[in-house]
VEXBATOR-148087 format. One line per 2 residues: their letters; for each residue x, y, z of C-alpha. Coordinates in steps of 0.001 Angstrom, whole numbers. Layout:
BEGIN
a	X Y Z  ...
% end
This chain:
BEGIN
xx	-130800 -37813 -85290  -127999 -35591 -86984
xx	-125526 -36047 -88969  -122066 -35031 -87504
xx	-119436 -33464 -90083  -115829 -34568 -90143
xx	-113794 -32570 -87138  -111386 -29876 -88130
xx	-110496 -28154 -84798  -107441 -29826 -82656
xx	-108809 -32680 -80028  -107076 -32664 -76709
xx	-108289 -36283 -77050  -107122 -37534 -80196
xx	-104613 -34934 -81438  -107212 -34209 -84176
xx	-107879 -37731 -86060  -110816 -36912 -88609
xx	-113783 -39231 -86854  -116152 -39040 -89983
xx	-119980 -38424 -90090  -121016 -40241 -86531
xx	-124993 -40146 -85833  -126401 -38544 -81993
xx	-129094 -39359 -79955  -129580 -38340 -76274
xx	-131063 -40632 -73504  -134818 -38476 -73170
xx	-137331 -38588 -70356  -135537 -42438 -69492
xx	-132224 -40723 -68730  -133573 -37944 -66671
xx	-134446 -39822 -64015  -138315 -39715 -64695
xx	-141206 -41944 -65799  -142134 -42438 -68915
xx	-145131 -40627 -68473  -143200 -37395 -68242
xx	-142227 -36722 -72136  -146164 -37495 -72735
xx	-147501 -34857 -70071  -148499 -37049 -67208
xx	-145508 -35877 -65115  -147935 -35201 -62513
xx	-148414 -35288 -58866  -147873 -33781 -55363
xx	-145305 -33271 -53073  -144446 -36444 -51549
xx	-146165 -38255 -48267  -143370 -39251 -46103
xx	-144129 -41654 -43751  -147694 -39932 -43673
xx	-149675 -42923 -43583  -153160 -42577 -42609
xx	-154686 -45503 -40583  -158340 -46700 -41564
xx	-160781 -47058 -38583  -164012 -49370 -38566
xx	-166554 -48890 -36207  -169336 -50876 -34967
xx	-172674 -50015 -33121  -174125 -52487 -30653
xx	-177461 -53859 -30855  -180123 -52629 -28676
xx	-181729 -55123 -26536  -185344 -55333 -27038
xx	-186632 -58464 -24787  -184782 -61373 -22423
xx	-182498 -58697 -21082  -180138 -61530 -19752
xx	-180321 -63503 -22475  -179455 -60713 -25121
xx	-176706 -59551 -22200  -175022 -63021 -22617
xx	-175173 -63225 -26560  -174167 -59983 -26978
xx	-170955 -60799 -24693  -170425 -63505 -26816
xx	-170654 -61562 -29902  -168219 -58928 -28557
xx	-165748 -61904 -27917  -166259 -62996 -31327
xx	-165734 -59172 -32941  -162672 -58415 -30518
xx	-160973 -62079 -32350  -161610 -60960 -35673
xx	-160591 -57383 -35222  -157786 -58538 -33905
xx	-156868 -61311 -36886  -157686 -57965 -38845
xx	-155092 -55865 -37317  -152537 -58005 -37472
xx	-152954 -59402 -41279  -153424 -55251 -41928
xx	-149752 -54729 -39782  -148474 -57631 -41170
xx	-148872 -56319 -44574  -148161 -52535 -44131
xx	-144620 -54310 -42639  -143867 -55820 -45503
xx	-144706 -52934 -47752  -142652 -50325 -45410
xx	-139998 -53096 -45709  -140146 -53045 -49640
xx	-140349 -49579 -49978  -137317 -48623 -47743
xx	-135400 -51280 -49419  -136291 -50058 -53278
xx	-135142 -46474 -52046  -131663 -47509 -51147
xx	-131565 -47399 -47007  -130525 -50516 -46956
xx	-128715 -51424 -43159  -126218 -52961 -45272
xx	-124649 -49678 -46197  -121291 -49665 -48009
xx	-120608 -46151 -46214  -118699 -46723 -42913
xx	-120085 -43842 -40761  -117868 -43896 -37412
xx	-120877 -42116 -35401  -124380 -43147 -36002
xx	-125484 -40081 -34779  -123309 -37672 -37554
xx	-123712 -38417 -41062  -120607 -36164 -41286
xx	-118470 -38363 -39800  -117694 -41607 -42421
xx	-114872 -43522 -43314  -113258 -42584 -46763
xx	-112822 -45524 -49136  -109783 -45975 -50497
xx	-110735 -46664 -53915  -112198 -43537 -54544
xx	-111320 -40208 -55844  -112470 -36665 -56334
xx	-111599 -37059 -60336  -114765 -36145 -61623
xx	-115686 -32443 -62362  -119714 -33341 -61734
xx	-121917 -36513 -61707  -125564 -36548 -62798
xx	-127661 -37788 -59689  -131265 -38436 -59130
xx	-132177 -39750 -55472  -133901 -43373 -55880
xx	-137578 -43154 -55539  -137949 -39700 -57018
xx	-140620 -40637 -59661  -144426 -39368 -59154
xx	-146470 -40435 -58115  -145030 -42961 -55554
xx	-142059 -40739 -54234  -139766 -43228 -52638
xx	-137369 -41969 -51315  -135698 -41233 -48555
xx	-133229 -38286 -46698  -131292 -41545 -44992
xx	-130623 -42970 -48723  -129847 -39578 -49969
xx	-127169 -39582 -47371  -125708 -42421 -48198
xx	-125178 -41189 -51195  -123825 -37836 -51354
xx	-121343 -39400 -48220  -119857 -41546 -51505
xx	-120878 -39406 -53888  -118685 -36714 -52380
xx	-115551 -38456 -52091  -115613 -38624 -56319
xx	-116892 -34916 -56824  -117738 -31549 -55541
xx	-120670 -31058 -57984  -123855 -32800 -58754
xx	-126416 -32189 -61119  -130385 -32770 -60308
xx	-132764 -33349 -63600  -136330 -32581 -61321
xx	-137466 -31105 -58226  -140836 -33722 -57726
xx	-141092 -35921 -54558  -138739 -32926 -52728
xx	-135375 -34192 -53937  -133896 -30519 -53964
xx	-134827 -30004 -50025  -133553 -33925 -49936
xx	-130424 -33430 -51597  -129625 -29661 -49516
xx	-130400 -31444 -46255  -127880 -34770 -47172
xx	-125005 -31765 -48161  -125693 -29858 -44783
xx	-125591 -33142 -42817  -122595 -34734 -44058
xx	-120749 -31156 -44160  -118812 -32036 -47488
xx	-118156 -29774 -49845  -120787 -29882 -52576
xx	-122350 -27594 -55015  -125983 -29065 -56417
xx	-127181 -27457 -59754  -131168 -28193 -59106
xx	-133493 -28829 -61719  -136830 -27843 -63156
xx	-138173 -30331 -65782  -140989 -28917 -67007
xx	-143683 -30363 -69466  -144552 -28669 -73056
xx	-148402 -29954 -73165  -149308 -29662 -69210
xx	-150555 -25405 -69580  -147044 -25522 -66943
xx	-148446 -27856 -63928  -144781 -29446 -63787
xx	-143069 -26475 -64129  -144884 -24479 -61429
xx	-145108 -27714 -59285  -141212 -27925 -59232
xx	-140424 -24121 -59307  -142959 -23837 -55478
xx	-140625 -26508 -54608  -137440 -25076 -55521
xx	-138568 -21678 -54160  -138831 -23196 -50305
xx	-135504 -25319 -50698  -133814 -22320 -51144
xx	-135544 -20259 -48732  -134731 -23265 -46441
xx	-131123 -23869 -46748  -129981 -20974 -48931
xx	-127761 -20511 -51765  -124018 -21613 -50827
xx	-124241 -24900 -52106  -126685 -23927 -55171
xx	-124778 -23339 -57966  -127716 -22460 -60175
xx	-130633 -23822 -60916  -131591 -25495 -64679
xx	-134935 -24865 -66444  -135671 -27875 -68972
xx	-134265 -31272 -69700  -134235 -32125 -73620
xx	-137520 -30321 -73485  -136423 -28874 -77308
xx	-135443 -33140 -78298  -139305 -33698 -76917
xx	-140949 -30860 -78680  -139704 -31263 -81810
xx	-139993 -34976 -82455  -143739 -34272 -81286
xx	-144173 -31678 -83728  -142646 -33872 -86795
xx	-140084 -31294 -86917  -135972 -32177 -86920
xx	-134498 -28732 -86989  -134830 -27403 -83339
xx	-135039 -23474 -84708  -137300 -23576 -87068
xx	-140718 -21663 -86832  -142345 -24492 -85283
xx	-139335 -25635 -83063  -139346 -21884 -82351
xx	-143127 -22175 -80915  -141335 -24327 -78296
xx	-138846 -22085 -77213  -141206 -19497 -76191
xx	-142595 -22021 -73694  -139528 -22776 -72210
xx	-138170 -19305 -72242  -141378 -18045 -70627
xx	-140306 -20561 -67600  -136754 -19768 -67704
xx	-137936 -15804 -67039  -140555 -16543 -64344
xx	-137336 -18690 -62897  -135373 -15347 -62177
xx	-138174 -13361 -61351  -138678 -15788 -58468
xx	-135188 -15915 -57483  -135403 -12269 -57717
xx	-138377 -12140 -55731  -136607 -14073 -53120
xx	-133534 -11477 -53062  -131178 -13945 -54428
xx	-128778 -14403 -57326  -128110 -17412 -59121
xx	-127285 -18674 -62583  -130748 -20198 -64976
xx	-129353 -22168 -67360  -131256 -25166 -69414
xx	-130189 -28785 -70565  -130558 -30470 -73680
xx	-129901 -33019 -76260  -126570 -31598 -77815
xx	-127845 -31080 -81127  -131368 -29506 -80041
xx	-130354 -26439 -78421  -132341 -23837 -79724
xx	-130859 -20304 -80276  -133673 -18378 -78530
xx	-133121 -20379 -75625  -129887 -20687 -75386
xx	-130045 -16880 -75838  -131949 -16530 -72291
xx	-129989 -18429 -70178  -126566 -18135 -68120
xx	-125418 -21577 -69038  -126255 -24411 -71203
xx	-125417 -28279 -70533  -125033 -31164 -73430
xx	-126042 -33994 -73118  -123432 -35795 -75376
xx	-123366 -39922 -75301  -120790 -41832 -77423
xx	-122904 -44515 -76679  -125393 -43247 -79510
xx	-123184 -42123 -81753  -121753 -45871 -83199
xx	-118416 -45589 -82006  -116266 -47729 -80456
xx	-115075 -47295 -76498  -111452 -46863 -77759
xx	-112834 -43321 -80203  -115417 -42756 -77275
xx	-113326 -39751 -75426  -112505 -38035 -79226
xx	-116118 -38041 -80130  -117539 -36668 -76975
xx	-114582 -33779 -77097  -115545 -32954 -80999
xx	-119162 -33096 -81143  -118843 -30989 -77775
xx	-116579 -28476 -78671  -118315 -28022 -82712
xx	-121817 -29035 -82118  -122320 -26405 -78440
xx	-119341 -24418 -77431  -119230 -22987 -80901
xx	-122804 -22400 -81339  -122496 -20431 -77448
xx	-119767 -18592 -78204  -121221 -17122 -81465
xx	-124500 -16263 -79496  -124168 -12379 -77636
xx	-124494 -13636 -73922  -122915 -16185 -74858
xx	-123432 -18846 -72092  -121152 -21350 -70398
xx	-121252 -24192 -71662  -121535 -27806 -69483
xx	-121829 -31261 -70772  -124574 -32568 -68644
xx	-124226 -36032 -69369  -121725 -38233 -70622
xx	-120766 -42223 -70085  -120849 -45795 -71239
xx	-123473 -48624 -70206  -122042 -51586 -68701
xx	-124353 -54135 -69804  -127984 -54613 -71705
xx	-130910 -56553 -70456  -131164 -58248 -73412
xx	-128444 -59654 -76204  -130405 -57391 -79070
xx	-128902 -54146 -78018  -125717 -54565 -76003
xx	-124853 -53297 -78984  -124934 -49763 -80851
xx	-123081 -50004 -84264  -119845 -50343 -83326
xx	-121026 -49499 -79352  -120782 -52463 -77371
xx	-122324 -52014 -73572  -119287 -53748 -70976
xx	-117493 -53013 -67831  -114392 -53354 -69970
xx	-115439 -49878 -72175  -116729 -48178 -69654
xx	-113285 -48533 -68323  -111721 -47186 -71757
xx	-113917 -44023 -71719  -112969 -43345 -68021
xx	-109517 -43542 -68329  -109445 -41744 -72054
xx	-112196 -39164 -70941  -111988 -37985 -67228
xx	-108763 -36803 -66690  -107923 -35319 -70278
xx	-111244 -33317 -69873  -110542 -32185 -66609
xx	-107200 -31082 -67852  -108621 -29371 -70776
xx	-111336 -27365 -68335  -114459 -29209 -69818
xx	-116946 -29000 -66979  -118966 -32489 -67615
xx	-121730 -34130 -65207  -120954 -38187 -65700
xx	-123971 -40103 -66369  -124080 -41961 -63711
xx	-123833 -42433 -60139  -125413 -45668 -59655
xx	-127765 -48232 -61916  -131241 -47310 -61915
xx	-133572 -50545 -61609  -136565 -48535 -62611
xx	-135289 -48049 -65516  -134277 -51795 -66424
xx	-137828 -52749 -65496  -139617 -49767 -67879
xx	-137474 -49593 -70500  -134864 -52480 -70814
xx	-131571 -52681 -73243  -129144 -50815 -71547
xx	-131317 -47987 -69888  -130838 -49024 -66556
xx	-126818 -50160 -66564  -125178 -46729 -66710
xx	-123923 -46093 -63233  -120336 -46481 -62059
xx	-122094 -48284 -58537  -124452 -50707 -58813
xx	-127978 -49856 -56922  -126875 -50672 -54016
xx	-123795 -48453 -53511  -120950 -51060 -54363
xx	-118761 -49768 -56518  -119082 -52267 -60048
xx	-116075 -55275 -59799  -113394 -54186 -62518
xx	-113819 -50996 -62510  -111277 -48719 -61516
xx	-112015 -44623 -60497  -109115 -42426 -62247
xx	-107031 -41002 -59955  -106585 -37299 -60894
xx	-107748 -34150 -59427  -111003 -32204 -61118
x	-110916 -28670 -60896
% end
């Protein structure tokens, strides 16, 4: 937690009304699309199984016959009878149950039949009906494919589809937090199907007490998506989410460049570098950059990279939905652009996530100070936020495409209510997509 200084520069937002001291916290492992395992270590696993399912086989020997030939002859026909009827009861309890869990599992990961996407050819994901409703107004959207979680891996390229066919009628860019269960290869094959126009900044999320299993995992995996499908729709890839936020709060620490905060950095900058050199290695160029909790960015870090991205929630900061858009512009501009821009290489600088919950799980924390979760505020902060920052140039990833059900289940309160869709692609009743142009 920090405490945030009265404003001084001009908001675009507010025309520069003093907000006070406001208190920040960013979403963590929750928010990033990954189980809670991950900010502990256990993000671990292996590149997803799909539709790899290895069948069991039981065999049987006969008996040999030792006396009565005939006899033995007619209860062993008997006996086969009898094993052919309850292999075949077997079988079809075994299918009937490996139905049902295929059935569950392609319905958790989205690829539902019932798919709010009119595609006019079955056969061409690139040819869909455009709703209506929808607009390109936001500059980015923060996106993790349902089912992306180690170590069951879930999803699906059909899902993925689905959603970058909506997902690209509201933006051209989307932000990815990991690379486990092959999202990156998912999410490239969905943008080369559908033929929009797209630009994904993949992800690395790497894990501070793992001697770099997570990182390398995700960096192999990274490595053949782009050999796959190339770079024009990469538009870089980002080493670390909150991993600073994590290693600090570990460490007892609060000030995220301090010597033991520093400790840290060395981690992460050690994967940012082995990041380029296997870009390099691959003969390509494309921007590293690394996420974090808007007040955790460490200097070293940010030091090392091309571009940094904020995460910066109103939400957490006890303000109400109608001071929402101000805050997020401030603590932005004060708390991250300035720190980049006094920094040599000084790196772009992105908000990676911003937004409102709609609702909480429970009644204890619909509400955050003066933070109340609704469809109604989420509403405010669109129409106060989107536009103005697009105006403004503020490049910003909204948090987030669609409710995550995962995260209701793990975590509760409002963890799993952030999207602008529900889970299963409807857009949520009441709410209303700005119409203005990103950049």
């Amino acid at each position: 937690m920090e405490d945030l200084h009265t404003p001084t520069a001009q908001n675009p937002f507010s025309g520069g009304t003093p907000l006070g001291s406001r208190t920040a916290l960013a979403g963590g492992a929750a928010a990033a699309g990954l189980g809670a395992g991950a900010a502990a270590g256990s993000y671990a696993g292996s590149e997803p199984k799909l539709g790899a399912y290895a069948p069991g086989s039981a065999w049987m020997e006969p008996h040999r016959a030792k006396s009565n030939r005939r006899k033995w002859v007619i209860m062993g026909i008997a006996v086969a009878v009898a094993g052919i009827i309850i292999i075949a009861v077997t079988v079809g309890v075994v299918v009937s149950n490996n139905s049902k869990k295929n059935a569950k599992n392609l319905s958790s990961s989205g690829a539902s039949s019932n798919s709010t996407v009119k595609q006019t050819d079955p056969n061409d994901p690139s040819k869909f009906t455009k709703d209506s409703n929808l607009h390109q107004a936001f500059y980015g959207i923060a996106y993790t494919p349902v089912g992306s979680q180690l170590p069951d891996c879930g999803n699906s390229l059909a899902a993925v589809i689905q959603d970058v066919q909506i997902m690209s009628q509201l933006t051209t860019r989307i932000r990815l937090y990991g690379a486990d269960c092959n999202q990156s290869a998912l999410v490239l094959e969905a943008v080369k199907q559908t033929k929009v126009n797209m630009t994904v900044y993949l992800g690395n999320y790497p894990i501070a007490t793992d001697n770099g299993t997570a990182y390398e995992r995700q960096r192999d995996l990274i490595k053949v998506a782009i050999q796959t499908y190339g770079t024009d729709h990469i538009g870089g890839v980002t080493v670390g989410n909150e991993f600073m936020l994590n290693y600090v709060n570990a460490n007892g620490v609060t000030d995220p460049n301090s010597a033991v905060a520093n400790q840290g950095a060395q981690i992460l900058i050690g994967d940012i570098q082995d990041t380029r050199s296997m870009l390099s290695g691959l003969g390509v160029s494309l921007p590293v950059g690394n996420s974090d909790a808007g007040s955790y960015f460490n200097n070293e870090v940010l030091a090392a990279v091309d571009y940094g991205m904020a995460n910066v929630h109103p939400w957490f900061a006890n303000v109400t939905a109608d001071a929402s858009a101000s805050w997020t512009a401030d603590f932005f501009s004060q708390q991250d652009v300035a720190l980049a821009d006094s920094l040599s290489n000084k790196p772009k600088m992105y908000i990676a996530e911003t937004g409102w919950p709609t609702k909480s799980s429970d009644a204890g924390n619909a509400n955050n100070g003066a933070s109340t979760a609704s469809i109604a505020n989420l509403q405010i902060f669109l129409d106060t936020f989107i536009c103005q920052a697009n105006n403004n140039g503020t490049g910003y990833f909204f948090f987030e495409f669609a409710d995550e059900d995962w995260k209701d289940k793990q975590f509760g309160g409002v963890e799993g209510w952030w999207g602008l869709f529900n889970q299963d692609r409807t857009l949520k009743s009441g709410i209303t997509v700005p119409n203005c142009q990103s950049p």
